[in-house]
Each structure stands twice: as C-alpha cells, then as structure tokens.
C-alpha positions as CSV (number, residue, x, y, z in Angstrom):
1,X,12.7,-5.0,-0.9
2,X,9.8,-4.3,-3.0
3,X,8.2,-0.6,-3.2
4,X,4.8,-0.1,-2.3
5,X,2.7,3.0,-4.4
6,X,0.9,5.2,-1.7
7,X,0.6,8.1,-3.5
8,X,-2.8,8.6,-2.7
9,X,-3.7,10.9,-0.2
10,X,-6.0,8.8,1.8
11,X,-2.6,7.2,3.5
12,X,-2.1,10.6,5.0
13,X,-4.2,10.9,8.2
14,X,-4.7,14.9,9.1
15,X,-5.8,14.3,12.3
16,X,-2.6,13.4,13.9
17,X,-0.1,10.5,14.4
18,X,-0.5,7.7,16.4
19,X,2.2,4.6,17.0
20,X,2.9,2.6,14.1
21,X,2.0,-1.2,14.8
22,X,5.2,-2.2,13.3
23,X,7.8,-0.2,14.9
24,X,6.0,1.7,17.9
25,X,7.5,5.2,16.9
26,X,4.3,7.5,15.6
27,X,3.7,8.3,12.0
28,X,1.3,9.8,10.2
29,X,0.8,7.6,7.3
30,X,-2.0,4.7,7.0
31,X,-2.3,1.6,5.5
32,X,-5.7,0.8,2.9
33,X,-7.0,-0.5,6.3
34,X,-6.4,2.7,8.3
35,X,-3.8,0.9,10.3
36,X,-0.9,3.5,11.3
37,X,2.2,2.5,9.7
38,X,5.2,3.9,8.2
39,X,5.7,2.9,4.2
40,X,9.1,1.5,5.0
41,X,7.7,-1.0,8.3
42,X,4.5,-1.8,5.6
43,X,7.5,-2.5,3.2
44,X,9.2,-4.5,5.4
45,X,6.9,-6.6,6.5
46,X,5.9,-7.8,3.4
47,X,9.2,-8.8,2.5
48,X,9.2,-10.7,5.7
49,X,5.9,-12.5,5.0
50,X,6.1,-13.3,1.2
51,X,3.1,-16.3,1.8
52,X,1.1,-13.8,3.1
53,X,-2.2,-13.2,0.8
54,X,-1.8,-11.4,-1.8
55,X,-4.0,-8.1,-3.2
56,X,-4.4,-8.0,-6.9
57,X,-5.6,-5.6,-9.8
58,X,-6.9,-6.8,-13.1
59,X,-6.5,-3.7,-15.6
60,X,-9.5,-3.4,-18.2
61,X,-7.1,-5.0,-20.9
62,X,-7.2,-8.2,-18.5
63,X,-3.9,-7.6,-17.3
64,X,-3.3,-8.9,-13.7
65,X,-1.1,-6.9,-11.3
66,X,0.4,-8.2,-8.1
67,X,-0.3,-5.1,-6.0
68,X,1.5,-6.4,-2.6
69,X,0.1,-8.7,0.4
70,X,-3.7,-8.5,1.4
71,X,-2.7,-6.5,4.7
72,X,-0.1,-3.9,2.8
73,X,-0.6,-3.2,-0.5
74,X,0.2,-0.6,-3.2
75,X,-2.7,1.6,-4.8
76,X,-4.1,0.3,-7.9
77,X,-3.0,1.6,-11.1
78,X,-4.9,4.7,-12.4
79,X,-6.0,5.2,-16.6
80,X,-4.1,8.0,-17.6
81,X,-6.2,10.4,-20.0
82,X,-5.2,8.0,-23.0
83,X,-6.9,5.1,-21.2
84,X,-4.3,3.2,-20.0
85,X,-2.9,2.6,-16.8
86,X,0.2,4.5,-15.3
C-alpha cells in the first residue's frame, strides 16, 4: 500500500464529519477535492485502481514526483528553508 502525505491542514474539515464515500462510516478528513474520506479508504483505493490518472509535481530542479492518482493524491513537496524540497 502506498502512503499518501496529508499533512496539511486543509484535509481536516472543522465543521464536522460527514460519511466517507468510501466506507460510509463518518470522518473528518477531506480529500484535495473536499470529498470526505478517511486517509486509509483514499489509500486504498488507489491501490485498487493503479490505471487511474495520476497527479504529479515537478520540483524547481525539474524533478518529477508521482504524487498518487488524480482523485487521491499526496500534498506536494514543500522547499525547506535551504530551498529544497522535504
């Protein structure tokens, strides 16, 4: 199973859980998209749809990073304070 990166705060929703579309049972958590879904079912299902599209990242030294599929993807990576990405 690959990992996705969602530690930006933006896939926390303060408002309240609603049912995840994957697995029915509520979660706070959101998806780029603002669809509710739990990290592990967004997890999942990528590994379940591996010709789905995929959402990429192109770092300013050109490097290219498979982030995930189009509909559940990891967050970019961020330049640390040296420049480079973490």
């Amino acid at each position: 199973m690959s990992l996705l990166n969602w530690g930006d705060r933006r896939h926390f929703d303060e408002t309240g859980a609603q049912p995840c579309t994957q697995c029915e049972t509520t979660t706070p958590m959101r998806s780029h998209a603002g669809e509710p879904v739990h990290k592990v079912c967004a997890e999942d299902w990528n590994d379940r749809n591996p010709d789905a599209p995929r959402a990429r990242a192109v770092s300013g030294k050109g490097t290219t990073y498979d982030l995930g599929t189009q509909r559940y993807h990891s967050d970019p990576p961020r330049k640390n304070n040296k420049g480079g990405a973490r």
